[in-house]
Each structure stands twice: as C-alpha cells, then as structure tokens.
VEXKE-701239 format. One line per 2 residues: number of its first residue (from 1); for each residue x, y, z of N, C-alpha, C. Coordinates in steps of 0.1 Angstrom, whole numbers, always signed. Example, Ala and Ser with C-alpha at 12.3 -4.5 7.8 and 13.67 -1.06 7.14 Angstrom:
1 = +132 -57 +78 +123 -45 +78 +132 -33 +78; +128 -22 +71 +137 -11 +71 +129 +0 +79
END
This chain:
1 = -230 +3 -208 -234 +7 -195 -238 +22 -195; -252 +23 -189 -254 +37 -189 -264 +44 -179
3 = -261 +53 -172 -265 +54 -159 -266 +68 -157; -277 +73 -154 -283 +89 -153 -269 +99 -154
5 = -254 +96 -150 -250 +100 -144 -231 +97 -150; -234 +85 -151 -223 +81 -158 -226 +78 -178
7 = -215 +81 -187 -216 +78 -200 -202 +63 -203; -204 +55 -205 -193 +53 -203 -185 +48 -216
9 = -172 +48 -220 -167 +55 -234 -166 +36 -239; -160 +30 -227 -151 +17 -229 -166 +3 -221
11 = -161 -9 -227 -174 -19 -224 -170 -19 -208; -182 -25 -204 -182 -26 -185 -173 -34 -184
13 = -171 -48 -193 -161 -60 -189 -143 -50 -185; -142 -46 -196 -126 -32 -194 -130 -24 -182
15 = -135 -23 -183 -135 -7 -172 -137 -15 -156; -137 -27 -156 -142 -35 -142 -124 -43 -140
17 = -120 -48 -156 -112 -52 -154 -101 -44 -148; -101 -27 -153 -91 -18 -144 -91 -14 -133
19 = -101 -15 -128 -108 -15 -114 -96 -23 -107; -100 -32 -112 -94 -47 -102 -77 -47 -104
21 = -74 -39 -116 -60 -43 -116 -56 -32 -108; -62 -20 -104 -56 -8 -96 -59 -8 -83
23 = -67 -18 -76 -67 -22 -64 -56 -32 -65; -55 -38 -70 -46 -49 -71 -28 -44 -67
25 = -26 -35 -77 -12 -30 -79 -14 -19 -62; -26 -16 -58 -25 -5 -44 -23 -15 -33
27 = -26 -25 -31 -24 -39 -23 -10 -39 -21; -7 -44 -33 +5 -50 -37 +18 -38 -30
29 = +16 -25 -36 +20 -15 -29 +25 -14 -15; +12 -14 -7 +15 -17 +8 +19 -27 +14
31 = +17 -38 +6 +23 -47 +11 +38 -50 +7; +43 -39 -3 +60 -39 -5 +61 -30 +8
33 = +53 -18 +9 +59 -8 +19 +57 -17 +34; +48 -24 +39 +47 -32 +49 +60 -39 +54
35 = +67 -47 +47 +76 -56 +42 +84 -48 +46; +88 -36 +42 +100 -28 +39 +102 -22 +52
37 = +95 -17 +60 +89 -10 +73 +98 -24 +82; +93 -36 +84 +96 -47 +92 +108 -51 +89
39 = +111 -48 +77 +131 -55 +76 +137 -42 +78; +134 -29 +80 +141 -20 +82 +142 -20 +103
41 = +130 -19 +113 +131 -24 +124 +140 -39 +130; +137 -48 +122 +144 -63 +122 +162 -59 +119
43 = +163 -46 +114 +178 -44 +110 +187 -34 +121; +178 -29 +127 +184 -25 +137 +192 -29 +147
45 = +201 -24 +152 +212 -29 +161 +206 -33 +174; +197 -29 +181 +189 -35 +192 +174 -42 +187
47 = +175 -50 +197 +158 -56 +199 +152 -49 +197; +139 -50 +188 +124 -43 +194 +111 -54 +189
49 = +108 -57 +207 +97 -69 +202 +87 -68 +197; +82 -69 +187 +71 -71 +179 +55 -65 +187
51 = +50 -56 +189 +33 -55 +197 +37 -46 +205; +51 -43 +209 +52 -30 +221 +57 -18 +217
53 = +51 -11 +223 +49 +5 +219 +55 +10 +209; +67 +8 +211 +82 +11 +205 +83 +6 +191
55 = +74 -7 +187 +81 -15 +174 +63 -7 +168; +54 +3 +173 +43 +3 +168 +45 +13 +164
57 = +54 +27 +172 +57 +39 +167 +64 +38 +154; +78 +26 +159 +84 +23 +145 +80 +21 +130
59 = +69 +14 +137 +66 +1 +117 +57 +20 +117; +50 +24 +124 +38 +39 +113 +52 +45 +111
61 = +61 +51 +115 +72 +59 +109 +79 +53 +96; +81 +43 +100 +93 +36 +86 +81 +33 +75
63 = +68 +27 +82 +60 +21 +69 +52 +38 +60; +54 +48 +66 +45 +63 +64 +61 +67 +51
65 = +71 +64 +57 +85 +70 +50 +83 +60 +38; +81 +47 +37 +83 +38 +28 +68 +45 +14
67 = +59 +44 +22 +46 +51 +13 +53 +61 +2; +58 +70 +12 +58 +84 +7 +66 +82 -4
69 = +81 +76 -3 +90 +72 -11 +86 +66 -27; +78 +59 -20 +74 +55 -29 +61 +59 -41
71 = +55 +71 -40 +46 +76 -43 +54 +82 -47; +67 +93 -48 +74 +96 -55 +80 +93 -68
73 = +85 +78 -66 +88 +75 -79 +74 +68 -91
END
C-alpha cells in the first residue's frame, strides 16, 4: 500500500485487520461501561424510570464515571 502520504511498514490485510480489532475492543468498552451505568441506577434504593430526566442525568454521570475508570486501568 502506498499513498503520496502514507508509507506503509506492515501488508494492508494487518493493518485493516487492527483497525477492526480496535474498534471492536472501543465498542465492546462502552458497551461494559453502558451495562455498568444501568445496574448501578437499577441498584439504587428508589425507583428511577427509565426516559425521565432523572434516570438521563444518572446513566451520563455513572456511564462518564464508568469511562473514566476505566481508561485508567
């Protein structure tokens, strides 16, 4: 592969295949921190129904804390 601009060291088949596995593993990511955000709300001692204000502030706070957490380790 070779392009005004890019040299590239490894064949296009590899370098496409890491592509896809590092979208893959950032998906997969949010969708632990997603998960984690909703059983943390779902665990709380009161209701909060699902679409109202309250459970929307919640899942960006818990699912933002869950990110970050996790970008740490």
């Amino acid at each position: 592969m070779q392009n005004r601009n890019v040299d590239a060291v490894q064949p296009e088949e590899r370098i496409l295949r890491e592509i896809k596995r590092t979208i893959t593993d950032e998906l997969k990511f949010e969708d632990e921190a997603d998960a984690a955000a909703r059983r943390t709300i779902q665990s709380l001692s009161r209701r909060v129904p699902e679409g109202s204000r309250e459970w929307d502030v919640l899942y960006r706070k818990y699912f933002e804390e869950e990110m970050n957490r996790r970008k740490k380790v």
